[in-house]
NUMIPA-556536 format. One record per residue: residue in three letters; x, y, z of N, C-alpha, C, O in turn. Coordinates in steps of 0.02 Angstrom, whole numbers. Last residue first. Example, Ala and Ser with C-alpha at 12.3 -4.5 7.8 and 13.67 -1.06 7.14 Angstrom:
BEGIN
(rec SER, (642, -112, 354), (684, -53, 357), (645, 2, 394), (670, 57, 402))
(rec ALA, (660, -284, 390), (615, -225, 390), (660, -165, 390), (712, -166, 423))
END
This chain:
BEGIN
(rec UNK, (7027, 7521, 1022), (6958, 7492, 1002), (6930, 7495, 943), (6875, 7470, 934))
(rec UNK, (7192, 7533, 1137), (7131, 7553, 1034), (7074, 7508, 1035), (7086, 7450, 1052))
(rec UNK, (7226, 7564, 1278), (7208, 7501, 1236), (7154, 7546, 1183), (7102, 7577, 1189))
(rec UNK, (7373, 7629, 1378), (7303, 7622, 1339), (7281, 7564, 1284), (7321, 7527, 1254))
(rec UNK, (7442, 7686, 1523), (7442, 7631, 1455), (7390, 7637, 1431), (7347, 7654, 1471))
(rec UNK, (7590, 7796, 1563), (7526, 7745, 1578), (7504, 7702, 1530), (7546, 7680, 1491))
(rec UNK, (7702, 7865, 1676), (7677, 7797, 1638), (7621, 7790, 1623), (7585, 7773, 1671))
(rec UNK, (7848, 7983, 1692), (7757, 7964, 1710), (7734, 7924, 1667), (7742, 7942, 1609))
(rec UNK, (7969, 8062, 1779), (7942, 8010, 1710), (7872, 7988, 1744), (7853, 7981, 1803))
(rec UNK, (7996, 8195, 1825), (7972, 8150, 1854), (7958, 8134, 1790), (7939, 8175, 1748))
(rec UNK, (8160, 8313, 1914), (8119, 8295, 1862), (8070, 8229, 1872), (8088, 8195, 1920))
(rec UNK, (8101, 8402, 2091), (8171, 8361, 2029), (8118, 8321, 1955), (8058, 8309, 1953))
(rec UNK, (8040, 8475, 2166), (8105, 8453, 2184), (8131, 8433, 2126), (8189, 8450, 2112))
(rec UNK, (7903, 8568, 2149), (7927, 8506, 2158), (7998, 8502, 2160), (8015, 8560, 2151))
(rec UNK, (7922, 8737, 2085), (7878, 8693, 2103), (7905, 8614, 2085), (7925, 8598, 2029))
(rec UNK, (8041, 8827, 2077), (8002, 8844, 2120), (7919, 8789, 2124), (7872, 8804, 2160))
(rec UNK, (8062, 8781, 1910), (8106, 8796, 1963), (8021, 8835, 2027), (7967, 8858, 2009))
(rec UNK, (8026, 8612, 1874), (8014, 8693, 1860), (8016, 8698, 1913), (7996, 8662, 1959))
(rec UNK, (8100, 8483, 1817), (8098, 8492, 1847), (8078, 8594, 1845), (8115, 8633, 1816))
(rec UNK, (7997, 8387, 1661), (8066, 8430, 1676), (8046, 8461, 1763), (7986, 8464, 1778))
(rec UNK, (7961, 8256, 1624), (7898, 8300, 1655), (7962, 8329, 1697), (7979, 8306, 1751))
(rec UNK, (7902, 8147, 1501), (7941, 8170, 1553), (7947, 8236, 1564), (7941, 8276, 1517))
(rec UNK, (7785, 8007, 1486), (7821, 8058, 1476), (7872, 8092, 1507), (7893, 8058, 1554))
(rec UNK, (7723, 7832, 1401), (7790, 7874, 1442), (7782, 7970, 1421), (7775, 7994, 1365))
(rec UNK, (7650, 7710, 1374), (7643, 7768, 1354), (7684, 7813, 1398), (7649, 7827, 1446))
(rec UNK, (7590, 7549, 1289), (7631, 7574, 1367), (7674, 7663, 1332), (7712, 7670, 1284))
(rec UNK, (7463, 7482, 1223), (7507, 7553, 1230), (7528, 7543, 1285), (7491, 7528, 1332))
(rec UNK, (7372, 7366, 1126), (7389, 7384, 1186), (7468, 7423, 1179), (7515, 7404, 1145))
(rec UNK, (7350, 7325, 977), (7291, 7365, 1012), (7325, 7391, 1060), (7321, 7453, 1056))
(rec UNK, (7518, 7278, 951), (7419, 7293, 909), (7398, 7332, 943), (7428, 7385, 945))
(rec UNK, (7598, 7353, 1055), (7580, 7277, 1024), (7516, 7279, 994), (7464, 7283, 1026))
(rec UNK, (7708, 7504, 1087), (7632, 7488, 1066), (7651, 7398, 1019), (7692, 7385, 976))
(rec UNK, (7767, 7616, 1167), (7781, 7558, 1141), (7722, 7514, 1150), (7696, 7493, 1202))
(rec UNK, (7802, 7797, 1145), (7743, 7747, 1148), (7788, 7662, 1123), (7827, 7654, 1076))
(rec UNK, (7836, 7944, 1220), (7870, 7899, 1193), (7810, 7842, 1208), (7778, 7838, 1261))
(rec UNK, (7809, 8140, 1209), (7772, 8074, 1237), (7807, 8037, 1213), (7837, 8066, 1168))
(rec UNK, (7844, 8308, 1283), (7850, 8242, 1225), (7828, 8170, 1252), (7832, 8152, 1311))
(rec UNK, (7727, 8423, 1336), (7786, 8400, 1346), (7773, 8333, 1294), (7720, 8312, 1272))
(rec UNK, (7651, 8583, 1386), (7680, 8549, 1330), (7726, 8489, 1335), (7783, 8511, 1340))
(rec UNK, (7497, 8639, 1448), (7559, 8607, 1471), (7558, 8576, 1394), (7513, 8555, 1357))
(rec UNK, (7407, 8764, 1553), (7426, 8739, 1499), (7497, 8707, 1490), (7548, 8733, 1514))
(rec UNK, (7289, 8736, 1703), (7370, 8766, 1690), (7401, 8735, 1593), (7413, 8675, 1588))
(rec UNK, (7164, 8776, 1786), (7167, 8741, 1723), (7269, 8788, 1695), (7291, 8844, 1680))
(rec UNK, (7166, 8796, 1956), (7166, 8826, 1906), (7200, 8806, 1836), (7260, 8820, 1828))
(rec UNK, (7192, 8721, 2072), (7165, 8701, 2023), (7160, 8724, 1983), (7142, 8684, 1939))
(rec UNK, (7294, 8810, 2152), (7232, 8788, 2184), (7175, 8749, 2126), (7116, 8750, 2142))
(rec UNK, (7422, 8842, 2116), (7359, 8897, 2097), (7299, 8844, 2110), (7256, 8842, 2066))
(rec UNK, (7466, 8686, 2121), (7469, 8732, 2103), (7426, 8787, 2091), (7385, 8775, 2046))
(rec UNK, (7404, 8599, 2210), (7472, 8644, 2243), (7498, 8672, 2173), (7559, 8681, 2172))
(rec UNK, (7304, 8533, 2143), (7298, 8583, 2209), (7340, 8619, 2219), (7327, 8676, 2238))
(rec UNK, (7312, 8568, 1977), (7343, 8513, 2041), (7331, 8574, 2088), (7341, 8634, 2081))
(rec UNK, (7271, 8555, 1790), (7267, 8585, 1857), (7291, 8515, 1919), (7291, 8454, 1915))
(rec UNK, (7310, 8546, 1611), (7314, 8502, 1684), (7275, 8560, 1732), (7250, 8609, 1704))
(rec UNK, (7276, 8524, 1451), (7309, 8569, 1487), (7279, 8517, 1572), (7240, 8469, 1578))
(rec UNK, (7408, 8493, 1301), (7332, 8514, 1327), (7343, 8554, 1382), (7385, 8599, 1387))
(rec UNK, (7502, 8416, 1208), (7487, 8505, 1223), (7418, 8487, 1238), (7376, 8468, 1196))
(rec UNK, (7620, 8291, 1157), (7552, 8318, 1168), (7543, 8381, 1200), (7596, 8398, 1225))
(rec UNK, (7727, 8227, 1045), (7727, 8267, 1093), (7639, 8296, 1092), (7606, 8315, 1044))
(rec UNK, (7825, 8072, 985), (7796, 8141, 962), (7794, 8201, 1030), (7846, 8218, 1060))
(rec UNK, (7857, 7917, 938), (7887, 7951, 990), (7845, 8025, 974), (7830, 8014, 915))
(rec UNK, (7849, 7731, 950), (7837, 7800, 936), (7852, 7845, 999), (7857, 7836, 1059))
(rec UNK, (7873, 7555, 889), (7883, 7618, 951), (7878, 7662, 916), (7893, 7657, 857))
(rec UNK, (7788, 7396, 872), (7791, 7456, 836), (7831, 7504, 928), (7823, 7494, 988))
(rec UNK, (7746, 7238, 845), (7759, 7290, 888), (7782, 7355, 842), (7790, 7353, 781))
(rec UNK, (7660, 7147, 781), (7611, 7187, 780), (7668, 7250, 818), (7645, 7306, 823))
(rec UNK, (7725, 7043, 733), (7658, 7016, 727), (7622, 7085, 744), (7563, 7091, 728))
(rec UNK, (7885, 7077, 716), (7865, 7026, 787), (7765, 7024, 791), (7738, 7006, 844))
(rec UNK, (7834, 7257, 688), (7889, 7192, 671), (7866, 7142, 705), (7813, 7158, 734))
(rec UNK, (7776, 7413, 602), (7768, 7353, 663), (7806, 7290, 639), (7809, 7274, 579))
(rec UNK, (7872, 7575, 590), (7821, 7504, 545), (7833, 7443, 601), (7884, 7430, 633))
(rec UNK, (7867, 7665, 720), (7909, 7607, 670), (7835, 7580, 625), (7775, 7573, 634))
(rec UNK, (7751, 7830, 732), (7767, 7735, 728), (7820, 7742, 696), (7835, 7787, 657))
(rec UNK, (7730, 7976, 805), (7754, 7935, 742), (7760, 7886, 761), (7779, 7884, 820))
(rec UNK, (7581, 8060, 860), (7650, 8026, 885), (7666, 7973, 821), (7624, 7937, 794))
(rec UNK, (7522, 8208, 966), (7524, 8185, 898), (7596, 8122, 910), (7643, 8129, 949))
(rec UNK, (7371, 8240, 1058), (7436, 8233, 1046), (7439, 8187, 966), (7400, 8156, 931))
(rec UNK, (7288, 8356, 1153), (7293, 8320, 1107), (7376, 8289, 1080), (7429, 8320, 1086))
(rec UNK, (7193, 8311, 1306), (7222, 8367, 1261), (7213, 8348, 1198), (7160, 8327, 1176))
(rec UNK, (7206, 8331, 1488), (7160, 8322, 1453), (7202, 8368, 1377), (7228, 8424, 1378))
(rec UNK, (7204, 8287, 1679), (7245, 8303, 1601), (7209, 8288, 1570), (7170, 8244, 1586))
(rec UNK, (7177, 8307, 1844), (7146, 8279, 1783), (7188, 8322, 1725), (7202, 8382, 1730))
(rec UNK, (7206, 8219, 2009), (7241, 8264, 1923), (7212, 8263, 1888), (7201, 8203, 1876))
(rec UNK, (7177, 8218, 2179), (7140, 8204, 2088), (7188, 8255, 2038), (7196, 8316, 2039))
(rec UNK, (7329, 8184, 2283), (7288, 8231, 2248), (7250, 8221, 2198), (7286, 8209, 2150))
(rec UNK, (7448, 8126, 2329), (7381, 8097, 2327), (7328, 8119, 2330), (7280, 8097, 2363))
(rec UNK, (7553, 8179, 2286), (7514, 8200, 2338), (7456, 8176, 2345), (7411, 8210, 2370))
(rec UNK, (7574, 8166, 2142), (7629, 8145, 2210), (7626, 8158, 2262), (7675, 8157, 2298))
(rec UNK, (7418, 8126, 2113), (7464, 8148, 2104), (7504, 8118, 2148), (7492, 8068, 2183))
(rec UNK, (7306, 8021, 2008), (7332, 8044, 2092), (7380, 8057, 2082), (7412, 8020, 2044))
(rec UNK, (7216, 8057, 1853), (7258, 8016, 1905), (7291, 8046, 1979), (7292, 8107, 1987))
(rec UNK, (7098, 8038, 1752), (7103, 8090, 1809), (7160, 8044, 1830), (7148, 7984, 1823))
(rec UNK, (7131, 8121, 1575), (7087, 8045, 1611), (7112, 8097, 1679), (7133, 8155, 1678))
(rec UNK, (7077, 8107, 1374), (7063, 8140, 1464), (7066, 8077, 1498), (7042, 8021, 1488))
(rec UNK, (7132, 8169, 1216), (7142, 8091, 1264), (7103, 8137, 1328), (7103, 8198, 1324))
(rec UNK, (7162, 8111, 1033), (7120, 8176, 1096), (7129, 8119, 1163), (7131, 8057, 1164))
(rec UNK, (7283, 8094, 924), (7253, 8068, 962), (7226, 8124, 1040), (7259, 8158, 1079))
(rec UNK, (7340, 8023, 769), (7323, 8097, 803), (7274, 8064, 886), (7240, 8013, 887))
(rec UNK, (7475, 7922, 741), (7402, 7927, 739), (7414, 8018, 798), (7455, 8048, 833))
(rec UNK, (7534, 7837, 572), (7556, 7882, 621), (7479, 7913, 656), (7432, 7926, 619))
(rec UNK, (7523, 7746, 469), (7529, 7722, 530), (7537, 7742, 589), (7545, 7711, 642))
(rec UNK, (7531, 7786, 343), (7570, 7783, 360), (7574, 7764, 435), (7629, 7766, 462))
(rec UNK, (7370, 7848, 356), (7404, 7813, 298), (7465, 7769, 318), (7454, 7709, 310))
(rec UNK, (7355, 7871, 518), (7341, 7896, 457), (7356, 7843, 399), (7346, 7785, 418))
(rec UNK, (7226, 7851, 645), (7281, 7820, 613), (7273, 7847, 532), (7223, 7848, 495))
(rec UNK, (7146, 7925, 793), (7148, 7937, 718), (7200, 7898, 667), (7222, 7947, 636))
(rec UNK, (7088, 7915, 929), (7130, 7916, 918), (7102, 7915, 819), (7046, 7906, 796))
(rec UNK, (7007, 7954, 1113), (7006, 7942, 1044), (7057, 7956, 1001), (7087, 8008, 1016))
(rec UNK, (6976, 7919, 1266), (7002, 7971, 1217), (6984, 7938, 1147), (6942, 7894, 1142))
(rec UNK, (6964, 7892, 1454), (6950, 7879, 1365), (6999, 7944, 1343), (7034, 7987, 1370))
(rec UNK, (7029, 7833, 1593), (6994, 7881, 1583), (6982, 7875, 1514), (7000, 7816, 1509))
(rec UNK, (7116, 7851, 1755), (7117, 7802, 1704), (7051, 7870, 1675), (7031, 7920, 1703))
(rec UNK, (7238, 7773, 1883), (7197, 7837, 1881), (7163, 7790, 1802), (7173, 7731, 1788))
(rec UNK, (7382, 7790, 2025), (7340, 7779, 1985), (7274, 7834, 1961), (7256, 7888, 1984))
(rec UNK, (7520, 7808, 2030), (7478, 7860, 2013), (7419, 7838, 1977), (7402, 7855, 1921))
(rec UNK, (7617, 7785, 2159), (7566, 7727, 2123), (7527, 7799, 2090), (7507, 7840, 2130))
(rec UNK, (7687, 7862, 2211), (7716, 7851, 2143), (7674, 7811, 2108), (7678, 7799, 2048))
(rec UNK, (7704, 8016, 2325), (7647, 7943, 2299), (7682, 7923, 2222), (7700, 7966, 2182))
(rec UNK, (7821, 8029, 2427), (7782, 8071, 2378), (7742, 7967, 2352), (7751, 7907, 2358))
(rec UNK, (7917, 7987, 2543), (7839, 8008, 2565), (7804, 8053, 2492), (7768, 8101, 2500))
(rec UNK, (8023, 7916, 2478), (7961, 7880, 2507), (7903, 7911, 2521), (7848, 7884, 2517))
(rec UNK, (8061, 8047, 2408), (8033, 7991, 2382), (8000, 7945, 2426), (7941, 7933, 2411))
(rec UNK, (8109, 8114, 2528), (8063, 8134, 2493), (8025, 8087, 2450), (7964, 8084, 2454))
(rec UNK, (8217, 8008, 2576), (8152, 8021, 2621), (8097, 8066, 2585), (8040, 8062, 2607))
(rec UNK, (8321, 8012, 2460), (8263, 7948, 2467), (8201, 7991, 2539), (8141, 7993, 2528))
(rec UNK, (8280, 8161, 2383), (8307, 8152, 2415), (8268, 8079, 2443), (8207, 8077, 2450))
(rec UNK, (8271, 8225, 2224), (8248, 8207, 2267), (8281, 8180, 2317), (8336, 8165, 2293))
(rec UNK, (8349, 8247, 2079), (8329, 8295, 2142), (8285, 8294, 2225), (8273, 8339, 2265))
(rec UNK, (8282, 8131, 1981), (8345, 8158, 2015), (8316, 8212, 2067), (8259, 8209, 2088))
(rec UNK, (8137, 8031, 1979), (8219, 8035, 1966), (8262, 8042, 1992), (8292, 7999, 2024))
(rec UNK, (7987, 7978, 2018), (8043, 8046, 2044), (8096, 8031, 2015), (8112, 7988, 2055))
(rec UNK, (7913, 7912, 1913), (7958, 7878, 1941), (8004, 7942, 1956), (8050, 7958, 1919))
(rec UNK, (7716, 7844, 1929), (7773, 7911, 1908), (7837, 7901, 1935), (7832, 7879, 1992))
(rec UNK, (7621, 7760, 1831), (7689, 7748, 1855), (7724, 7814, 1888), (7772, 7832, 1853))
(rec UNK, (7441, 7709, 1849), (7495, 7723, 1801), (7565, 7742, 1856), (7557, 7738, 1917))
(rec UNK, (7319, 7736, 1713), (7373, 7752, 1734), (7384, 7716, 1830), (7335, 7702, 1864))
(rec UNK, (7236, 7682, 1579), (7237, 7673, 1629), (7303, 7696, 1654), (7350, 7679, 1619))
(rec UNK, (7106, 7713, 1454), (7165, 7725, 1465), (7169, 7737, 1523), (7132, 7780, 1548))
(rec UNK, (7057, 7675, 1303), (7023, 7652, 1351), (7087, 7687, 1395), (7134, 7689, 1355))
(rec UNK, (6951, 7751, 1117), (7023, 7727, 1181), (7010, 7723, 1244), (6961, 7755, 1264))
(rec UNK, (6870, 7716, 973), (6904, 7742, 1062), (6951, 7707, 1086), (6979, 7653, 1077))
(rec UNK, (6935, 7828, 819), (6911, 7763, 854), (6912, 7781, 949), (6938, 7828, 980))
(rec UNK, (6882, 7990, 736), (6895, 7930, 779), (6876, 7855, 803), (6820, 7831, 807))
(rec UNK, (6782, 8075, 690), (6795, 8006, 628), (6830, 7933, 684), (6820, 7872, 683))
(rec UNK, (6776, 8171, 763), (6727, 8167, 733), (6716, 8063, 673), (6677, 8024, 646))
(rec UNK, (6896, 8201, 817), (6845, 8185, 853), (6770, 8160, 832), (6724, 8139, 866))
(rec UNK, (6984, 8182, 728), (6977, 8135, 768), (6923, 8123, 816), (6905, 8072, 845))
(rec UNK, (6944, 8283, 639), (6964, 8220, 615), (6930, 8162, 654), (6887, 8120, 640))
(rec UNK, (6977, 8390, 712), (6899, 8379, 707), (6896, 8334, 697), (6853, 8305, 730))
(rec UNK, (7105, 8386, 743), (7071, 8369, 782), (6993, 8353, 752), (6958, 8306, 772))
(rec UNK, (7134, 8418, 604), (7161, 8345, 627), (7106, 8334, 714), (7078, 8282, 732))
(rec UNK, (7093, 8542, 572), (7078, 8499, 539), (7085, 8427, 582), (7038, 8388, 587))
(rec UNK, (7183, 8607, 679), (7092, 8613, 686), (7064, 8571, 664), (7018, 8544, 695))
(rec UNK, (7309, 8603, 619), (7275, 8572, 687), (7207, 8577, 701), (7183, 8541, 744))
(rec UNK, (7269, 8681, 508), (7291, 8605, 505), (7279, 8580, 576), (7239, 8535, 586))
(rec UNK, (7266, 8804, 578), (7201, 8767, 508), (7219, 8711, 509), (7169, 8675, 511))
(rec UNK, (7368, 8829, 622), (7321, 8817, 668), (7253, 8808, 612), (7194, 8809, 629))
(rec UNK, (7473, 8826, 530), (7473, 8773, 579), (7402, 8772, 630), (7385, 8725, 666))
(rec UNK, (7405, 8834, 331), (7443, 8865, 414), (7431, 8820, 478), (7384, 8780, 478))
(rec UNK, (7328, 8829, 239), (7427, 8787, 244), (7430, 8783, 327), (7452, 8742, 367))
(rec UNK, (7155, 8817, 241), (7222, 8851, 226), (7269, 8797, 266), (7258, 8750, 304))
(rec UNK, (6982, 8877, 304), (7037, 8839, 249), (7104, 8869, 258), (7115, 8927, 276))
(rec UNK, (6971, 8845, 481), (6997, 8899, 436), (7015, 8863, 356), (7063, 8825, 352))
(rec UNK, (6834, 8728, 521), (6910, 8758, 533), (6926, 8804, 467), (6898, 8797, 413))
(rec UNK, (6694, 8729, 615), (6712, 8767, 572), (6794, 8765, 570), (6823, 8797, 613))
(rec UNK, (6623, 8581, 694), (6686, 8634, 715), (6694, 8657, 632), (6699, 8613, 588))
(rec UNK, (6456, 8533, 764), (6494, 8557, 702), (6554, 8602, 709), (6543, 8659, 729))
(rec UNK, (6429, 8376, 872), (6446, 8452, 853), (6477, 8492, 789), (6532, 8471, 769))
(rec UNK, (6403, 8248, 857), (6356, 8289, 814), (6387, 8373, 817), (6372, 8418, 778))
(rec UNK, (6435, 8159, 944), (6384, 8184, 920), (6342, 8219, 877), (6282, 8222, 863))
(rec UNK, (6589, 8198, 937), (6555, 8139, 890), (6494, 8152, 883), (6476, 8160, 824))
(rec UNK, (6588, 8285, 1038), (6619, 8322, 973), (6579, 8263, 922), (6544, 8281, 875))
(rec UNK, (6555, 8205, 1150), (6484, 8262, 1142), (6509, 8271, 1051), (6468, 8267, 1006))
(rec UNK, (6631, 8125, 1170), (6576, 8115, 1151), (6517, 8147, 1129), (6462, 8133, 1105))
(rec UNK, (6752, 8209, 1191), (6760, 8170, 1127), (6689, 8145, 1111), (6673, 8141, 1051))
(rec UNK, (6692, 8252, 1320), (6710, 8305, 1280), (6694, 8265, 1216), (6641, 8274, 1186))
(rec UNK, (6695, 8173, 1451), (6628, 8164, 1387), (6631, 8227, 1319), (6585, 8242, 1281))
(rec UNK, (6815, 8216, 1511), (6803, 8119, 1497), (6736, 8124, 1436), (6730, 8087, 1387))
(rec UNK, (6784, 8328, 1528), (6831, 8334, 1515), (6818, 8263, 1461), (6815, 8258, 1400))
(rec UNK, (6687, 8330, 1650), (6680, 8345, 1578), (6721, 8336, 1537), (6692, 8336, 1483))
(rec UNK, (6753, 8256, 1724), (6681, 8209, 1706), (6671, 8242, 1629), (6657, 8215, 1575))
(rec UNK, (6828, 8342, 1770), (6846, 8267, 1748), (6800, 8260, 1706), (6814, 8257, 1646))
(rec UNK, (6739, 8431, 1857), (6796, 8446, 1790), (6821, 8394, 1761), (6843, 8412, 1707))
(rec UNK, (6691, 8335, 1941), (6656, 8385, 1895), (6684, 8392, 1823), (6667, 8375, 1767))
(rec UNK, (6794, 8300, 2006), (6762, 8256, 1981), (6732, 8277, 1929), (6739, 8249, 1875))
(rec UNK, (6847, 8431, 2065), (6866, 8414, 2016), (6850, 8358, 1975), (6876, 8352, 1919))
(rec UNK, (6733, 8471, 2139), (6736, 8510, 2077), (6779, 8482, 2058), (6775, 8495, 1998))
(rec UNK, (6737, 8353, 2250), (6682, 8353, 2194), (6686, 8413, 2144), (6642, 8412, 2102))
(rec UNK, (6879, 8378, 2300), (6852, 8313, 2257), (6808, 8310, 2212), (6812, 8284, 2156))
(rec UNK, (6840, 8515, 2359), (6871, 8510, 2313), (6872, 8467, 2269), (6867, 8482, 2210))
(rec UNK, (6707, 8477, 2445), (6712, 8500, 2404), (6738, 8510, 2344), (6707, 8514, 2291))
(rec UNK, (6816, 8402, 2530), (6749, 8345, 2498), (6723, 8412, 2457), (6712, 8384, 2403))
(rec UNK, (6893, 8480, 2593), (6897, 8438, 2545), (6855, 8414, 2489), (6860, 8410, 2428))
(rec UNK, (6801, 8569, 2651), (6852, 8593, 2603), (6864, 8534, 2549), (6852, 8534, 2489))
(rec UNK, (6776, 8452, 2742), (6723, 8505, 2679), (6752, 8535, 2655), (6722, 8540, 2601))
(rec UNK, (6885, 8445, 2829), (6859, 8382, 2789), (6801, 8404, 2726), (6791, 8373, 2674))
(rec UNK, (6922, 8594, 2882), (6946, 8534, 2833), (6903, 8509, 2773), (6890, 8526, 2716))
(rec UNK, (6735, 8666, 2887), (6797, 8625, 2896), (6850, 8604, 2854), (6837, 8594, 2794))
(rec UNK, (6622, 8644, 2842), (6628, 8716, 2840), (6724, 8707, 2860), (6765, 8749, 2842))
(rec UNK, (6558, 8525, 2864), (6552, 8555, 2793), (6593, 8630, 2789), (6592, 8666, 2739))
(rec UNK, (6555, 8485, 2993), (6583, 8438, 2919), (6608, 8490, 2865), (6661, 8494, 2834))
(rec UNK, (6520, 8592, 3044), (6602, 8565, 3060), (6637, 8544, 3014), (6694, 8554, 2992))
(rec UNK, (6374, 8566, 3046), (6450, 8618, 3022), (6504, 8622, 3025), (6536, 8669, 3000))
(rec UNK, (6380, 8452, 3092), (6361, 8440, 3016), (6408, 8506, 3008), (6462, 8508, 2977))
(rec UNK, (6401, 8460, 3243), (6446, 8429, 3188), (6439, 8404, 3113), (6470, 8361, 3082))
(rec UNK, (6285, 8546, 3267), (6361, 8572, 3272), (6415, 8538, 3239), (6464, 8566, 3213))
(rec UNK, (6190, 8466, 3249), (6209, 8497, 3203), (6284, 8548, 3221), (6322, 8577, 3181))
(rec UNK, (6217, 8380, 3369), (6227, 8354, 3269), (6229, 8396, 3246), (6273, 8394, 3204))
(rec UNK, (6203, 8469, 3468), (6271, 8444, 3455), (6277, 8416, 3384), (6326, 8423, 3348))
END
């Protein structure tokens, strides 16, 4: 009978699961030691030249190579419109989650920034995001505040979509930043045939 219920475990549901958790922990884990491995020591060749993907090559190596770290905890997602209140109570909004990155400040106060972290979806699903983003400052007022606004491009996977399969994603970021500490916003358009309605998503980070 134990071993009838070790196969059960594992060949089951609950092993489906506990599988899925651990490849996406997996995929996290790498994701979270990417910026550490690039600092190490890896060498990225970028193209000389004007053009946008020589210049983005440049800025990432920048950061991964010259960066400061980042500490980064999530976080908020707030369903909007299209939802209905009994959908909203039963989707998850505590999204928590958390994870590093690294960031770059230029001359002008504007920073490049590599980021990964894992958070729970509206299904209380592991998410892991992972990318790069770029975002302009105010000049800082009141001892250190500053707001920015830009847009990041990496890429996600979620169970309920294509079953985890690494999905590429573009959307704009808004930052309201006190010295070191970030409260970090995006918004996350409603696509037709997956989820119900558009969703703002929160999280925060701290510069080191």
């Amino acid at each position: 009978m134990q071993m009838h219920r070790s196969e059960a475990t594992t060949t089951g549901p609950a092993g489906r699961r506990l599988r899925t958790a651990a490849w996406v922990c997996a995929c996290a884990f790498g994701l979270l030691v990417t910026p550490l491995q690039a600092s190490a020591g890896a060498v990225v060749s970028c193209t000389p030249g004007d053009d946008v993907l020589s210049d983005a090559c440049r800025r990432v190596d920048r950061v991964a190579q010259h960066g400061s770290w980042d500490l980064y905890l999530t976080g908020y997602a707030w369903h909007i419109d299209g939802y209905s209140a009994e959908q909203r109570h039963a989707l998850n909004a505590k999204s928590w989650g958390g994870g590093a990155g690294k960031h770059w400040t230029d001359a002008n106060g504007n920073e490049d920034i590599l980021f990964a972290f894992v958070f729970l979806d509206s299904h209380v699903r592991p998410e892991p995001i992972a990318g790069y983003a770029r975002v302009w400052f105010t000049s800082p007022v009141m001892g250190g505040l500053s707001v920015g606004g830009g847009w990041f491009a990496g890429f996600t996977a979620r169970k309920d979509v294509l079953s985890y399969i690494p999905l590429p994603i573009a959307l704009p970021i808004a930052s309201v930043r006190y010295r070191n500490a970030s409260v970090m916003g995006t918004f996350i358009p409603h696509v037709p045939g997956s989820g119900h309605g558009d969703i703002a998503f929160f999280w925060t980070r701290y510069e080191f």
